[in-house]
Steps between C-alpha positions, in 0.01 A plus 500: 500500500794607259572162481172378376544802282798353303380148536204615335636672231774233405209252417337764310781561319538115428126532362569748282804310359740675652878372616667574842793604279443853543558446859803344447612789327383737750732792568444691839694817653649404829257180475714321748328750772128304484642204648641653784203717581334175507711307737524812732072457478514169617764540752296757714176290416643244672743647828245820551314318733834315667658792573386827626723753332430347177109542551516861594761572178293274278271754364748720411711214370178428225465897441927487408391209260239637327695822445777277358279320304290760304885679416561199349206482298527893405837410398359231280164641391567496103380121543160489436265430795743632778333870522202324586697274764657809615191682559316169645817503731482860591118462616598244749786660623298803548242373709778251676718826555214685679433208701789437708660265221167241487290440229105559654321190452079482487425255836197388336711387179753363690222292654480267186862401561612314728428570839843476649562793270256690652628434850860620434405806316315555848754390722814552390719577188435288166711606199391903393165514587300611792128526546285748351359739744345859525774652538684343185565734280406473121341163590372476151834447332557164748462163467103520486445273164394184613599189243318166588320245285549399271856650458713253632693704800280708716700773605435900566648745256471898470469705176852526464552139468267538203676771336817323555394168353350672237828633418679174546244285239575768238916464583423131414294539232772695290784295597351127456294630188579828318872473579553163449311551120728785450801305543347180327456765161818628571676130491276433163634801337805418294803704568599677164811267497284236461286701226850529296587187542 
């Protein structure tokens, strides 16, 4: 969903005559950290299910990459939108954390996907989630939002994916369109060597 976040908000951005040269200019502490948590999500997504160790570690893999992750945005949080991001992130690693490492998903939202989704949530281990049961705890905070028609990519999301991509559409915002027209003033302003002269 982050993805369609940031996809989102880049076209936005392009609406509102904004420039991707904020993002080119974007400055992160320890920023080279996101793409490994990333890999490292994608590596257990796919060997959890190959190899036993790794699917009994997993959840605690994804609870050691979420910790990692909101330090880095705390770290970074004078950028505008990551607080939000941060707390969106916190919410799902909350209810992920007092779930054995699994995000809850709503069976009868995971319905409208497709159905071999369904079957592996049931039957064996697919990426960080797990079924929704009684016994979940804080069920409310897990993937329960169902997103159909007519958005384009029916998928299952919880409350902290909104938060987050909240928080991601306003990081976008200020870098493709208030940054970028701060530095395009700041380029227009003369230097005062070039007043003198």
């Amino acid at each position: 969903m982050v993805f369609d976040g940031i996809l989102i908000a880049i076209i936005v951005g392009f609406f509102r005559k904004g420039s991707l040269r904020g993002l080119a200019d974007l400055q992160l502490k320890f920023g080279w950290i996101f793409p490994i948590l990333v890999f490292l999500q994608f590596f257990v997504y796919f060997l959890q299910n190959k190899y036993e160790m790794l699917g009994s570690l997993s959840g605690y893999i994804y609870m050691v990459v979420y910790v990692i992750g909101m330090a880095f945005l705390w770290v970074n949080r004078h950028n505008s939108g990551f607080t939000l991001i941060l707390i969106g992130t916190f919410l799902n690693f909350l209810v992920m954390a007092l779930n054995g490492g699994r995000m809850p998903v709503l069976e009868s939202a995971a319905t409208l996907l497709d159905p071999h989704y369904l079957d592996t949530l049931k039957n064996e281990l697919y990426a960080k989630h797990t079924l929704l049961t009684e016994s979940s705890r804080l069920g409310f905070l897990g993937d329960i939002i169902p997103l159909t028609d007519p958005y384009p990519r029916s998928q299952v999301i919880s409350i902290g994916d909104v938060v987050m991509n909240i928080g991601v559409f306003q990081f976008i915002q200020y870098l493709m369109v208030h940054k970028n027209k701060h530095t395009s003033l700041e380029d227009e302003t003369p230097s005062l060597k070039e007043v003198k002269s």
